[in-house]
Structure formats: structure tokens, C-alpha cells
NUZA-130671 format. One record per atom (N, C-alpha, C): residue number from 1; chain; atom name; x, y, z. Coordinates in nm, 3 decimals, padded with zeros to 5 digits. Example, Ala and Ser with C-alpha at 12.3 -4.5 7.8 and 13.67 -1.06 7.14 Angstrom:
REM NUZA-130671
SITE   num   chaine   atome        c1        c2        c3
SITE     1        A       N    01.319   -00.569    00.780
SITE     1        A      CA    01.230   -00.450    00.780
SITE     1        A       C    01.320   -00.330    00.780
SITE     2        A       N    01.285   -00.225    00.708
SITE     2        A      CA    01.367   -00.106    00.714
SITE     2        A       C    01.290    00.003    00.787
//
This chain:
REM NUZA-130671
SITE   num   chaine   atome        c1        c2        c3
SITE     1        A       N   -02.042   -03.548   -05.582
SITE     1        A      CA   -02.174   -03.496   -05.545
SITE     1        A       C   -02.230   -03.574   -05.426
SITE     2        A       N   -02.240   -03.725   -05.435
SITE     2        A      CA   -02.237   -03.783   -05.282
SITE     2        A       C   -02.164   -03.764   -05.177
SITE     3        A       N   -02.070   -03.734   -05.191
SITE     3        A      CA   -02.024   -03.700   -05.096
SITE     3        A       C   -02.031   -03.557   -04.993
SITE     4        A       N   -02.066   -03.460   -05.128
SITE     4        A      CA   -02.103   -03.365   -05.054
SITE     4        A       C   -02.252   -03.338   -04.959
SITE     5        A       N   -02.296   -03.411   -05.038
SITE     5        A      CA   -02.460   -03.462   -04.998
SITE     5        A       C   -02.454   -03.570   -04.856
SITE     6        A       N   -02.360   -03.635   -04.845
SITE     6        A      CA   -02.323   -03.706   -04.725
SITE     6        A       C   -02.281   -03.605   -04.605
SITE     7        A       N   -02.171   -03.539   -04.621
SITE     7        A      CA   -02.113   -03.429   -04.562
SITE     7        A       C   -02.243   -03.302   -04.517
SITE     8        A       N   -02.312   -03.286   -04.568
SITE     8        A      CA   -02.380   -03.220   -04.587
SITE     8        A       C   -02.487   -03.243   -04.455
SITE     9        A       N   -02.545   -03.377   -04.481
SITE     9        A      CA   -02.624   -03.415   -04.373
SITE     9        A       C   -02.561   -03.420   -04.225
SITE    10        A       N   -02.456   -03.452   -04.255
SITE    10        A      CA   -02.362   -03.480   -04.126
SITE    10        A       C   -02.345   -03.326   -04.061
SITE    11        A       N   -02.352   -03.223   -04.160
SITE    11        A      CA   -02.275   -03.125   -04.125
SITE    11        A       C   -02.458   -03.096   -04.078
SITE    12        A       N   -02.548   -03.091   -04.129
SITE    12        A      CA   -02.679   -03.034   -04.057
SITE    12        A       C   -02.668   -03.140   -03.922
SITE    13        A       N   -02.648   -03.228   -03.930
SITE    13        A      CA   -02.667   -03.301   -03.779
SITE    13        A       C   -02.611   -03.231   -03.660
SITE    14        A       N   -02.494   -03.209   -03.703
SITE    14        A      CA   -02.400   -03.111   -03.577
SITE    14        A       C   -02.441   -03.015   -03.578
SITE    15        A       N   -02.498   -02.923   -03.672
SITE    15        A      CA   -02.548   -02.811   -03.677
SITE    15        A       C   -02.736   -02.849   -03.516
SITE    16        A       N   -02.805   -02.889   -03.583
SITE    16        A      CA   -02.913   -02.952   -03.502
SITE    16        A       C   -02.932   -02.951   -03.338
SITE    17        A       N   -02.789   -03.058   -03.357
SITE    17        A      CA   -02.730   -03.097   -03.193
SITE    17        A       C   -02.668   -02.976   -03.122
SITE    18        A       N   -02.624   -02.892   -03.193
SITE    18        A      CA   -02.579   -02.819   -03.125
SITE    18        A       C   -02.605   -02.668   -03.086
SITE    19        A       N   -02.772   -02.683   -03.125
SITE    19        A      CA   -02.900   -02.585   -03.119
SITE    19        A       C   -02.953   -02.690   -03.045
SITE    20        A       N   -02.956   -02.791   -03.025
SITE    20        A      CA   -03.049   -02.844   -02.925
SITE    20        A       C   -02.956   -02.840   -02.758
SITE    21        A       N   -02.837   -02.870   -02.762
SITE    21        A      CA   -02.727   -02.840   -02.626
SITE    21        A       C   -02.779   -02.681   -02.565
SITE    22        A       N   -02.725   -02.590   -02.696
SITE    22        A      CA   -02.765   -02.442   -02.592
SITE    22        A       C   -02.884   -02.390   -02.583
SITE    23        A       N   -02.976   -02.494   -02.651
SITE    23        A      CA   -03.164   -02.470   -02.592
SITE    23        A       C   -03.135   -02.547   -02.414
SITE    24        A       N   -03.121   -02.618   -02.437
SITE    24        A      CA   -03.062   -02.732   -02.302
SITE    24        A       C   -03.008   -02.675   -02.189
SITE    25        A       N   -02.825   -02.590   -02.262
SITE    25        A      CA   -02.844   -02.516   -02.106
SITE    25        A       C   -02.885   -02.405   -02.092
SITE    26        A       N   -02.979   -02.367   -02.145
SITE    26        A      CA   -03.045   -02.223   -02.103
SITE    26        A       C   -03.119   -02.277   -02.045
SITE    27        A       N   -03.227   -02.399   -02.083
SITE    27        A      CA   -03.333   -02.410   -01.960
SITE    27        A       C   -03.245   -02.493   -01.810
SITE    28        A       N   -03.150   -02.517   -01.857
SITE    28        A      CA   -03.097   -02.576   -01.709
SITE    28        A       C   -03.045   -02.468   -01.677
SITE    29        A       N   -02.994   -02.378   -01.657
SITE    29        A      CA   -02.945   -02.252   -01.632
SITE    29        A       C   -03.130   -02.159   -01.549
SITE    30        A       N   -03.188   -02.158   -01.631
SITE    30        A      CA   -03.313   -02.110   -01.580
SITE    30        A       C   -03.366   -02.186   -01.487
SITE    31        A       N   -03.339   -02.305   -01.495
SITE    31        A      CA   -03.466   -02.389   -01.429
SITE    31        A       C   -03.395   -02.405   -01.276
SITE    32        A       N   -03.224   -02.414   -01.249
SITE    32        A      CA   -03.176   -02.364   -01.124
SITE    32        A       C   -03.172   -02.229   -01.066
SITE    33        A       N   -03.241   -02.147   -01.148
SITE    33        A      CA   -03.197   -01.986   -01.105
SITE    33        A       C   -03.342   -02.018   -01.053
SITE    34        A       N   -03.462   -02.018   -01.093
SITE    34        A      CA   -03.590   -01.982   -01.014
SITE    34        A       C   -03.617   -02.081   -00.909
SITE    35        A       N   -03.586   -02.164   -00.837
SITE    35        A      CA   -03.585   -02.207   -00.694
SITE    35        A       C   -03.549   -02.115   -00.589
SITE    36        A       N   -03.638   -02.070   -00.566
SITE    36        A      CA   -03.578   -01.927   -00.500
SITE    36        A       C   -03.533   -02.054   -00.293
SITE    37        A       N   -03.630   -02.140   -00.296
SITE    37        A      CA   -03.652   -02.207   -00.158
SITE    37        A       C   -03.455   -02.180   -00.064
SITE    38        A       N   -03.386   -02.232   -00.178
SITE    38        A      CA   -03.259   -02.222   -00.111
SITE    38        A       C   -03.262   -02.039   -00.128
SITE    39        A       N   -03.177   -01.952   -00.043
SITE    39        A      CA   -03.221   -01.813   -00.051
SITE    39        A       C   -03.120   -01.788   -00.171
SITE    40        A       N   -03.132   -01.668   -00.297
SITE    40        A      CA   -03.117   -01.649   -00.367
SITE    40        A       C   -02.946   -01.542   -00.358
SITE    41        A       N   -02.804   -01.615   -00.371
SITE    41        A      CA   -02.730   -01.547   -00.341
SITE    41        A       C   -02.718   -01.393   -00.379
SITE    42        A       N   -02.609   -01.326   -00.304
SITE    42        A      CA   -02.558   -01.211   -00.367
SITE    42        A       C   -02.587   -01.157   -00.543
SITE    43        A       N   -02.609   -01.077   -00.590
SITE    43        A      CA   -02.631   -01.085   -00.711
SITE    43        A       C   -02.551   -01.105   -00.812
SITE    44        A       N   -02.394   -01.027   -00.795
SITE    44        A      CA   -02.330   -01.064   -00.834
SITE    44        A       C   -02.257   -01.258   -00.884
SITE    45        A       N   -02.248   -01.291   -00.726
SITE    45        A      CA   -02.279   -01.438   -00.740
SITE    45        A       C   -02.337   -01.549   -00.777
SITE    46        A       N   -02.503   -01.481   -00.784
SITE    46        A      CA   -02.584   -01.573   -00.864
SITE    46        A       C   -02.572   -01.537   -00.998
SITE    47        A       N   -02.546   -01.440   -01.065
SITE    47        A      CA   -02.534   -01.439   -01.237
SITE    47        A       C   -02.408   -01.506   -01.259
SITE    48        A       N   -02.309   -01.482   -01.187
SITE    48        A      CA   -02.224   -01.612   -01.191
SITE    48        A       C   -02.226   -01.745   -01.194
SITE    49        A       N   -02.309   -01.790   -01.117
SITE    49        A      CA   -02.341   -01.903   -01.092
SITE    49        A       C   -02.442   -01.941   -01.189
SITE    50        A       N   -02.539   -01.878   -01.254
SITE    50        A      CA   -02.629   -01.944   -01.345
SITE    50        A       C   -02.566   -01.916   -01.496
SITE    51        A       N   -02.450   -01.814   -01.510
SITE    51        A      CA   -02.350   -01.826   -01.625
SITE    51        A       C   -02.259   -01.969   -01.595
SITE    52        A       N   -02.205   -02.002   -01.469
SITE    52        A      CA   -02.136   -02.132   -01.488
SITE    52        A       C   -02.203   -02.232   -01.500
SITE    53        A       N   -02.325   -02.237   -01.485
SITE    53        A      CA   -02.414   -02.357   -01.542
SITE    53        A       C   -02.440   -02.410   -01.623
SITE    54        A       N   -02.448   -02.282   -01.712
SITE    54        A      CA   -02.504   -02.258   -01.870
SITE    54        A       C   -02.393   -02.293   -01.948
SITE    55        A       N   -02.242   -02.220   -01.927
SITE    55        A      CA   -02.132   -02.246   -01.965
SITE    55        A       C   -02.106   -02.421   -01.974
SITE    56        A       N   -02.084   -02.450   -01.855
SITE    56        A      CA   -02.053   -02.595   -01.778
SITE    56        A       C   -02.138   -02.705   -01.911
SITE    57        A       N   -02.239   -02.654   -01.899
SITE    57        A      CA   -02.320   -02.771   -01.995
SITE    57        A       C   -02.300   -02.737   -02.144
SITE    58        A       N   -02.268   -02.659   -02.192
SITE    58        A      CA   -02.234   -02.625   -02.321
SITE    58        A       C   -02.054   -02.677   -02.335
SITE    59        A       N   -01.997   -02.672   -02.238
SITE    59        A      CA   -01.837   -02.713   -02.228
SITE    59        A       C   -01.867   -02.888   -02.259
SITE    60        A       N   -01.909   -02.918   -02.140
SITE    60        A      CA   -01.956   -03.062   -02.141
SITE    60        A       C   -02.047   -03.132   -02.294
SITE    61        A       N   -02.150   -03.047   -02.348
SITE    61        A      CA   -02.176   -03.155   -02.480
SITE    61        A       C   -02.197   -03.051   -02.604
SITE    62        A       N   -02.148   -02.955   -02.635
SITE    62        A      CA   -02.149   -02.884   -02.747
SITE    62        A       C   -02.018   -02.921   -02.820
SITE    63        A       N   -02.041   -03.005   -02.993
SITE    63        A      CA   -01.979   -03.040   -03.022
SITE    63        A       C   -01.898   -02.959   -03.149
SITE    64        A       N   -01.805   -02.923   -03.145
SITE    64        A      CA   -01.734   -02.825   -03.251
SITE    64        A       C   -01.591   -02.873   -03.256
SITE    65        A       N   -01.606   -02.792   -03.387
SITE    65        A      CA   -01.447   -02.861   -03.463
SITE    65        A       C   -01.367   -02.751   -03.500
SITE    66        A       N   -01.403   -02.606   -03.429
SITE    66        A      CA   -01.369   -02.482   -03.465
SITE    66        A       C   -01.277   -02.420   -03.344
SITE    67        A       N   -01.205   -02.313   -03.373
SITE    67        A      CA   -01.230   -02.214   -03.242
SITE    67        A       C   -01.279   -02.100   -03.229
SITE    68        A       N   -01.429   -02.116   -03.240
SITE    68        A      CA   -01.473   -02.031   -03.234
SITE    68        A       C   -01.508   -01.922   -03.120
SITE    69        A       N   -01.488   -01.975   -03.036
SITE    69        A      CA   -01.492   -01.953   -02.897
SITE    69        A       C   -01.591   -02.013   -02.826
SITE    70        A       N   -01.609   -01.961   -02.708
SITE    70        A      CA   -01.721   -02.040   -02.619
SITE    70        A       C   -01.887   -01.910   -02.629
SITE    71        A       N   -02.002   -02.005   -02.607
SITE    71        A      CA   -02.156   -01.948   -02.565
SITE    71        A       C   -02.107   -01.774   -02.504
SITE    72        A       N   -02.181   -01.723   -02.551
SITE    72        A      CA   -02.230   -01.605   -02.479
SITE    72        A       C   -02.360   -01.599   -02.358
SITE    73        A       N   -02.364   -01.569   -02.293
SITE    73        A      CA   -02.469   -01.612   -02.202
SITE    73        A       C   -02.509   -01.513   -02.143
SITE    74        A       N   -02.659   -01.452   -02.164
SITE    74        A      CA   -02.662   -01.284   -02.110
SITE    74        A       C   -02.842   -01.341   -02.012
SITE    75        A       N   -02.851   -01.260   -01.850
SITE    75        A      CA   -02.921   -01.323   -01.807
SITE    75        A       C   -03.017   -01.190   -01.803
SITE    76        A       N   -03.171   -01.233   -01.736
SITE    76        A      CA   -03.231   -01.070   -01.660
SITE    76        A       C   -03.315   -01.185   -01.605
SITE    77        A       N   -03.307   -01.062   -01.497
SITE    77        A      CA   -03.377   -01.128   -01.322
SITE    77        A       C   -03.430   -00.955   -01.264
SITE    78        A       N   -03.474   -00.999   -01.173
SITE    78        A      CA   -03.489   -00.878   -01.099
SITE    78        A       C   -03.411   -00.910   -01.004
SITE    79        A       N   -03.395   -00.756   -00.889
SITE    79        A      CA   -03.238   -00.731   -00.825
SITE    79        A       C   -03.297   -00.855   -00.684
SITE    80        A       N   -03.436   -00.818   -00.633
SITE    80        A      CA   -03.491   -00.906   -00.492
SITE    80        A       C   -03.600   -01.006   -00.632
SITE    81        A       N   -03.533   -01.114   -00.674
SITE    81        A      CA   -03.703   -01.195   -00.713
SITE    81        A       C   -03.786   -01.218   -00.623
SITE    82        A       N   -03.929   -01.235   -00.661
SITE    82        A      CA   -04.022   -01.273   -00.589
SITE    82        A       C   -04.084   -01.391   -00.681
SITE    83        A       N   -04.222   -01.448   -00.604
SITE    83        A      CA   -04.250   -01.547   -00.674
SITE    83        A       C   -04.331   -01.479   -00.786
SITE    84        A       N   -04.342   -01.535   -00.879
SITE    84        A      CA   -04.352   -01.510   -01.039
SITE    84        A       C   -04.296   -01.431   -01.087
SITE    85        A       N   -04.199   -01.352   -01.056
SITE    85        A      CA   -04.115   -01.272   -01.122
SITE    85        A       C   -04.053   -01.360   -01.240
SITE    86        A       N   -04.002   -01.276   -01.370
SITE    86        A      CA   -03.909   -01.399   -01.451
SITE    86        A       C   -03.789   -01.387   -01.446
SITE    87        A       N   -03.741   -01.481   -01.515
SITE    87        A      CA   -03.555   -01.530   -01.524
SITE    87        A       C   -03.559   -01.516   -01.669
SITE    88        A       N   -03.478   -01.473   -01.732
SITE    88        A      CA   -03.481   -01.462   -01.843
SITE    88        A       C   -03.317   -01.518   -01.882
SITE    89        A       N   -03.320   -01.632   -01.945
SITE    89        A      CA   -03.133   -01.718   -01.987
SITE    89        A       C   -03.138   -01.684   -02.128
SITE    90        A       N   -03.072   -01.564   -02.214
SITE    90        A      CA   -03.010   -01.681   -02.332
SITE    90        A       C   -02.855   -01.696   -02.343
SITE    91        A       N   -02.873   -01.803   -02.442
SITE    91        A      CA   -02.734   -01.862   -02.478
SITE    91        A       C   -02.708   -01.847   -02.607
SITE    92        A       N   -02.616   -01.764   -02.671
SITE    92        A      CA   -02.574   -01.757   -02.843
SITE    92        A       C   -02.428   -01.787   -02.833
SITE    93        A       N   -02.426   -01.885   -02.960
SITE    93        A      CA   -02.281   -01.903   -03.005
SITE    93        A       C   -02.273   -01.939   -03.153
SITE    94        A       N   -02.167   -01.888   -03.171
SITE    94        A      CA   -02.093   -01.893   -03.349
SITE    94        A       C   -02.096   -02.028   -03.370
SITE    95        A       N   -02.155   -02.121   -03.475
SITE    95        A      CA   -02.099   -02.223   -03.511
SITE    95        A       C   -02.026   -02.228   -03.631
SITE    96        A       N   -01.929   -02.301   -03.653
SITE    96        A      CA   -01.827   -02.278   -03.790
SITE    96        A       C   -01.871   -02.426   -03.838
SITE    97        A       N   -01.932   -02.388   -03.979
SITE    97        A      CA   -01.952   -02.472   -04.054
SITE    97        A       C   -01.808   -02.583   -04.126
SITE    98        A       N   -01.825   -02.706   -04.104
SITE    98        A      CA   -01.710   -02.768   -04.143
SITE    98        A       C   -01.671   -02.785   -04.312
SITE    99        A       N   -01.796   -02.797   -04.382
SITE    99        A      CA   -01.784   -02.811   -04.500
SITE    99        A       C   -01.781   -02.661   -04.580
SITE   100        A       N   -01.864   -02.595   -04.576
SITE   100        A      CA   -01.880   -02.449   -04.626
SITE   100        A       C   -01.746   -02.356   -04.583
SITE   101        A       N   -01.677   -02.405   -04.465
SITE   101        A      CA   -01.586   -02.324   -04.420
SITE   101        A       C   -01.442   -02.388   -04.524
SITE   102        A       N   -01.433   -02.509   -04.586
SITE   102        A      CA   -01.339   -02.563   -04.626
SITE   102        A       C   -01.375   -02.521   -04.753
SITE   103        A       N   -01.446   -02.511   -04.814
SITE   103        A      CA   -01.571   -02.416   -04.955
SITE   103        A       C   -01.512   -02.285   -04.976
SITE   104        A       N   -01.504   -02.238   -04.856
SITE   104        A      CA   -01.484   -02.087   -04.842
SITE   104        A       C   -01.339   -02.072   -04.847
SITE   105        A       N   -01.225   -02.165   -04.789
SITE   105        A      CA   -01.112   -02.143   -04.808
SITE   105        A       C   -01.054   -02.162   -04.959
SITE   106        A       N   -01.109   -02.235   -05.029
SITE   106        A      CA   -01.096   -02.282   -05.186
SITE   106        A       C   -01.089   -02.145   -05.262
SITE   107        A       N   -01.241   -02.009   -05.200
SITE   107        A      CA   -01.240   -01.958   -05.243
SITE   107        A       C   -01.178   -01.789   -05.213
SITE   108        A       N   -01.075   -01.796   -05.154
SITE   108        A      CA   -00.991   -01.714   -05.106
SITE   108        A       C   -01.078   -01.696   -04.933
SITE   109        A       N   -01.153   -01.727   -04.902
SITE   109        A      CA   -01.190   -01.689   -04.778
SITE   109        A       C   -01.276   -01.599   -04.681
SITE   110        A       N   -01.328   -01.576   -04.600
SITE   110        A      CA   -01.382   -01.401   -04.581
SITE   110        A       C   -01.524   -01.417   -04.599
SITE   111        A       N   -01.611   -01.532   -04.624
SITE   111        A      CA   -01.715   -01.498   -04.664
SITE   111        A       C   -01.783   -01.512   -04.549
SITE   112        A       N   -01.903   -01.508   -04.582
SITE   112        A      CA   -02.042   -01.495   -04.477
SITE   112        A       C   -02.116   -01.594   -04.428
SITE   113        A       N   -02.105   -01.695   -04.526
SITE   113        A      CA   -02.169   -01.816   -04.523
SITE   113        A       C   -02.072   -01.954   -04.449
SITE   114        A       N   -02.027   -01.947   -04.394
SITE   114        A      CA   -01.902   -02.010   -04.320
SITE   114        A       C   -01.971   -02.029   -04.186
SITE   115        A       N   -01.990   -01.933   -04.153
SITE   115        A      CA   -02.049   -01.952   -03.973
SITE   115        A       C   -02.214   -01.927   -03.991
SITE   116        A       N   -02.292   -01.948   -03.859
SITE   116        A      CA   -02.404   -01.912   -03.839
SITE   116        A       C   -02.397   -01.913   -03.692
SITE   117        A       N   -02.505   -01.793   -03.644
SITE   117        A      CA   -02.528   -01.813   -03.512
SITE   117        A       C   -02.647   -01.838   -03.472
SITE   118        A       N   -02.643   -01.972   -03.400
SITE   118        A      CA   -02.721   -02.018   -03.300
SITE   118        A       C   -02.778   -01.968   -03.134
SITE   119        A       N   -02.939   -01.933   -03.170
SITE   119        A      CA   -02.961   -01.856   -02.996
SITE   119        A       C   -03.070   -01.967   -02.984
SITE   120        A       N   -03.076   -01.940   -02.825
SITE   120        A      CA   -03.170   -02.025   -02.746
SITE   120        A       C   -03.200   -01.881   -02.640
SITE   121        A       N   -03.335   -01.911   -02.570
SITE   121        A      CA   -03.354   -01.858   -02.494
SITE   121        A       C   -03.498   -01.876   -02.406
SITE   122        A       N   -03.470   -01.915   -02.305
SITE   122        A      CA   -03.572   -01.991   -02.220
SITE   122        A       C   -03.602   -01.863   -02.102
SITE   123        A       N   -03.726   -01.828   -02.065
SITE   123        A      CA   -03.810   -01.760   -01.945
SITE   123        A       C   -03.892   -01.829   -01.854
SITE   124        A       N   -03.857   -01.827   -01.749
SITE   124        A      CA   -03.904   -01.930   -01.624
SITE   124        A       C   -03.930   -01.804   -01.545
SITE   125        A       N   -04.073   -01.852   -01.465
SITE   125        A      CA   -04.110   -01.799   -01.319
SITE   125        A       C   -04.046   -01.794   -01.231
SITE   126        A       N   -03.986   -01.729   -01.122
SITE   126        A      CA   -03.973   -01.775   -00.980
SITE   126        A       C   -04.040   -01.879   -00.898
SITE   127        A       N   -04.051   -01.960   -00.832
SITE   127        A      CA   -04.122   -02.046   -00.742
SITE   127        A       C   -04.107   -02.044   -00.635
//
């Protein structure tokens, strides 16, 4: 029972941290997309570019023990921003629970309670 109660906390910690990373790069993802001062690339290019941001920092400190795959990252902008227009970043990804998922294999598998998904989603002005 301690131990699961140990595990447990550990397993909310990673859970925590890793709702606090893709709150993180959504606003870093947002917070480089509305500087409009440098001119605002191609469109295609800039949703690229504020998906490799978002990505980049979720690669760099999102910590998992799964393969669950990588962040989803879905953006909205307008096509010409202007100033105060918004940016709209979020970031969702599957996390696979370490303990509940080893729970779940005990019990033939398949269940529901194994993963959860984590969203963030940050709206910034233009400037």
C-alpha cells in the first residue's frame, strides 16, 4: 500500500510537470508568433515555424516513459495580422500513466483509465 501511495505521488508529479511544459510551449509558441516588428512570414511558413517551437520545447522537457507519440499543436491567426488581432496556440498530448497502465496490464488491458489527455492553450494579441 506504500508503495503504491509512493508511486502514486510520483506518478501525479510527472503527470503536473508535464501540464505545466505544454502550458509553457504554447505560450512560447504564442508569445513568438505576435511580434509582428520582424515582418510576419509566408503563412504557410509561419504555422510552421510556431508548430516547431511548440514542438521543439515539448521535445526538449516533456517527460514520458511511453510511446505515445508527440503534442498535437493546432494554431488560429488571421491570414494579414494586425495589431490586436489574436494568436490562438494549443498544445494536447496523451499522457500514459506509468502505474495505472501496469494496473491495467494485470488486468487483461484496453481500459480507459491508463492514459489522460493533457491541453494547454494560450491567446496573445498581436503587437
Amino acid at each position: 500500500l506504500l508503495g503504491f501511495l509512493l508511486f502514486g505521488m510520483i506518478e501525479f508529479g510527472l503527470l503536473m510537470f508535464n501540464k505545466q511544459v505544454i502550458t509553457n510551449a504554447s505560450r512560447e509558441a504564442a508569445r513568438a508568433g505576435i511580434l509582428i516588428d520582424p515582418p510576419v512570414p509566408a503563412e504557410s511558413n509561419y504555422e510552421a515555424w510556431l508548430k516547431g517551437i511548440a514542438s521543439s520545447y515539448c521535445s526538449d522537457y516533456l517527460i514520458t516513459f511511453s510511446t505515445t507519440g508527440s503534442p498535437a499543436i493546432d494554431l488560429t491567426f488571421p491570414a494579414d495580422p494586425a495589431f490586436g488581432d489574436e494568436l490562438k496556440v494549443e498544445v494536447t498530448y496523451t499522457y500514459s500513466f506509468l502505474i495505472f497502465d501496469a494496473l491495467a496490464g494485470l488486468f487483461g488491458g484496453g481500459t480507459d483509465w491508463d492514459t489522460t489527455d493533457l491541453y494547454a492553450r494560450t491567446v496573445m494579441r498581436y503587437e
